[in-house]
C-alpha positions in Angstrom: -21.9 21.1 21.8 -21.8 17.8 23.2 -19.5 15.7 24.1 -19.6 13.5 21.3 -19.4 15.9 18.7 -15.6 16.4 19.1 -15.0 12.8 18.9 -16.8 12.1 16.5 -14.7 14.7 14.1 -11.7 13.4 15.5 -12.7 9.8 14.4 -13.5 10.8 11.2 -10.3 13.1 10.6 -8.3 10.8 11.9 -9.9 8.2 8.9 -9.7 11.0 6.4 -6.2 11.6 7.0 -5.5 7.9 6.9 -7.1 7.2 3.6 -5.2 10.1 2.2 -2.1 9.1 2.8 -2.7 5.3 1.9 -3.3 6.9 -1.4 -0.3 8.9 -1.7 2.2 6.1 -1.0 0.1 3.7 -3.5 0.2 6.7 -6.2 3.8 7.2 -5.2 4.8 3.2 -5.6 2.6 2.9 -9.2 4.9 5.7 -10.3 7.6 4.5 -9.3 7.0 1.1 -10.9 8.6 1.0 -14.1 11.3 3.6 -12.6 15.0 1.6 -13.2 16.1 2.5 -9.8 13.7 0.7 -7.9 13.7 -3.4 -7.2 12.1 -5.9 -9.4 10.1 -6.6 -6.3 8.2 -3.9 -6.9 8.6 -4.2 -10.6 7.7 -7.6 -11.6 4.8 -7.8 -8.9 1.8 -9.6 -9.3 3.4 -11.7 -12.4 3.5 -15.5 -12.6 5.1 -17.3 -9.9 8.5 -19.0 -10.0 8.7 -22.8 -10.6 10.3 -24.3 -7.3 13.6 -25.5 -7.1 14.5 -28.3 -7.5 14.1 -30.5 -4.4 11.6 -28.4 -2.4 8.6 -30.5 -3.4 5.9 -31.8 -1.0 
């Protein structure tokens, strides 16, 4: 076996086992979304944004 055999598994493992975890945690967090214990950060996310106050215009 060559040298770059081993590396390249390890590469590729280490890619795998990245990519499986980023799922988890974004399969654990759309779970979790509508769950009353978590914020409304995570809750209202991605919704319309909030006028600004008043004052803080450029």
């Amino acid at each position: 076996m060559s040298n770059g055999i081993p590396l390249m598994v390890l590469a590729f493992g280490t890619l795998g086992g990245l990519w499986f975890l980023g799922a988890a945690a974004r399969k654990q967090v759309a779970d979790l979304k509508g769950h009353p214990g978590r914020s409304n950060l995570i809750k209202d996310h991605g919704g319309p944004p909030r006028p600004n106050m008043p004052g803080t215009e450029h």
